[in-house]
N, C-alpha and C positions, 0 to 999 in steps of 0.2 A: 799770174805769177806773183810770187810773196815777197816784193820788195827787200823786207825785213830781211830774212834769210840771209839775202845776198849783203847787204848791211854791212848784217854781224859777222858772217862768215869768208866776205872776199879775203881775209887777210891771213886764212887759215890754209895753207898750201897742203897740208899732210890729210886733215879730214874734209878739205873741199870736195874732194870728189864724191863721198859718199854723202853729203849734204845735199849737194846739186842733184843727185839720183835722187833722193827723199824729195824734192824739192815736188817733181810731177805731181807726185800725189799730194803731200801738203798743201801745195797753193788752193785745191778746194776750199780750204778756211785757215788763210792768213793768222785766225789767232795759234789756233793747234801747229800753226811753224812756228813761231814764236816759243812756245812752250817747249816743243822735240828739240827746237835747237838750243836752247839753253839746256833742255836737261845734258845733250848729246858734249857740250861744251863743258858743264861740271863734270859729267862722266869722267870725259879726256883729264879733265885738269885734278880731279879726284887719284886717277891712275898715276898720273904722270907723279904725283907727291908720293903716293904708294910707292911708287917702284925709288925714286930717291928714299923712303924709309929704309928700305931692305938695301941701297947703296950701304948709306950710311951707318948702319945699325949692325948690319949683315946678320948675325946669329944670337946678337942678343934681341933681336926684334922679336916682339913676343907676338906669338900667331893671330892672336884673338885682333890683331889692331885691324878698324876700319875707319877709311876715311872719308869723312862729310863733307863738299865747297855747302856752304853754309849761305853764303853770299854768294853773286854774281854778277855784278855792272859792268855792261859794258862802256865804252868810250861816246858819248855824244857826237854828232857829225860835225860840229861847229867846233867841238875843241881842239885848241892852239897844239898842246901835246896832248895827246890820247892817250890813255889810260884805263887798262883791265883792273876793275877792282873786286877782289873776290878774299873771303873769309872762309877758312874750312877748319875743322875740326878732327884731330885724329882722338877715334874712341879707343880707350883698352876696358879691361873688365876688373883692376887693379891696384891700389896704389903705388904695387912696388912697382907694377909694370909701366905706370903713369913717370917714376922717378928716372926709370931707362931712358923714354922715349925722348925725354926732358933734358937728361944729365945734368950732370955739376952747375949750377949757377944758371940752367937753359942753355949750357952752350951747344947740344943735342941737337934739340927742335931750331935753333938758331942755327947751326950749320943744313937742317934738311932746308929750314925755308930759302935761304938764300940762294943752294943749289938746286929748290924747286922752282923758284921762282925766273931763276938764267932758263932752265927746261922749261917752261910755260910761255916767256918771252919769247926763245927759240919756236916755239910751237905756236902761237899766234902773231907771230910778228909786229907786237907791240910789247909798249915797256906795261909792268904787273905791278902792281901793287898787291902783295900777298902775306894774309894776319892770318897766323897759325898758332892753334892751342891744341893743349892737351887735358883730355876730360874723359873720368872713371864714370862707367856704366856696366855696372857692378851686376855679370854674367846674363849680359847683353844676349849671347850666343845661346843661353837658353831659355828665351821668352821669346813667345812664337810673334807677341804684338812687336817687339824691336824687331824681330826678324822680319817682318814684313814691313817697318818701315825703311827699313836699311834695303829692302828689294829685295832680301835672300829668297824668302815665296810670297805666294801671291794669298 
């Protein structure tokens, strides 16, 4: 059984369950649960700042944005307050689009992070530490090597 898994993920009530299913087969090699579950963990936390974009932004959010967790730490067992620490990156393809996402002085990206971070909190039920930028990758959506770093294909 993968120790680890259970770790990182007892405090995650919404994707425990699908974790603990993975879990069977994982524990064959403890590092490959390590790995699926932090990818599975950025995923979630990746989404959850997506869908705060399209809150906040609603129709001026330009289509092409995708979002990187860039970072991932999680909380050591021994520490006093725990603490998710994670960095992610939202891409666009533009500068003007980079100025949307951004707004006036960052008040933009400062009100996504803040209401992504209460959403992340809520969803692993610890307090987040969450650094968020914004970075032009200048027609991301048609180079096949971004595309496949970003996971679009394989």
């Amino acid at each position: 059984m993968c120790m680890h898994l259970n770790q990182i993920c007892s405090c995650c009530s919404y994707n425990q369950c699908m974790l603990l299913s993975l879990q069977t087969y994982l524990s064959i090699n403890p590092m490959l649960c390590v790995h699926v579950c932090i990818f599975f963990l950025s995923f979630f936390a990746s989404e959850i700042i997506r869908s705060v974009l399209f809150e906040k932004l609603g129709k001026e959010l330009p289509y092409c944005c995708e979002v990187r967790v860039t970072e991932f730490k999680e909380p050591k067992p021994h520490d006093k307050k725990p603490i998710i620490r994670m960095m992610a990156t939202i891409f666009v393809e533009r500068d003007s689009q980079k100025g949307i996402v951004v707004g006036k002085g960052g008040q933009k990206v400062k009100d996504v992070g803040i209401v992504a971070r209460e959403k992340l909190e809520s969803f692993f039920q610890t307090k987040v530490h969450l650094d968020l930028s914004v970075k032009v990758d200048k027609d991301w959506r048609k180079d096949k090597s971004k595309l496949k770093a970003y996971g679009y294909i394989n």
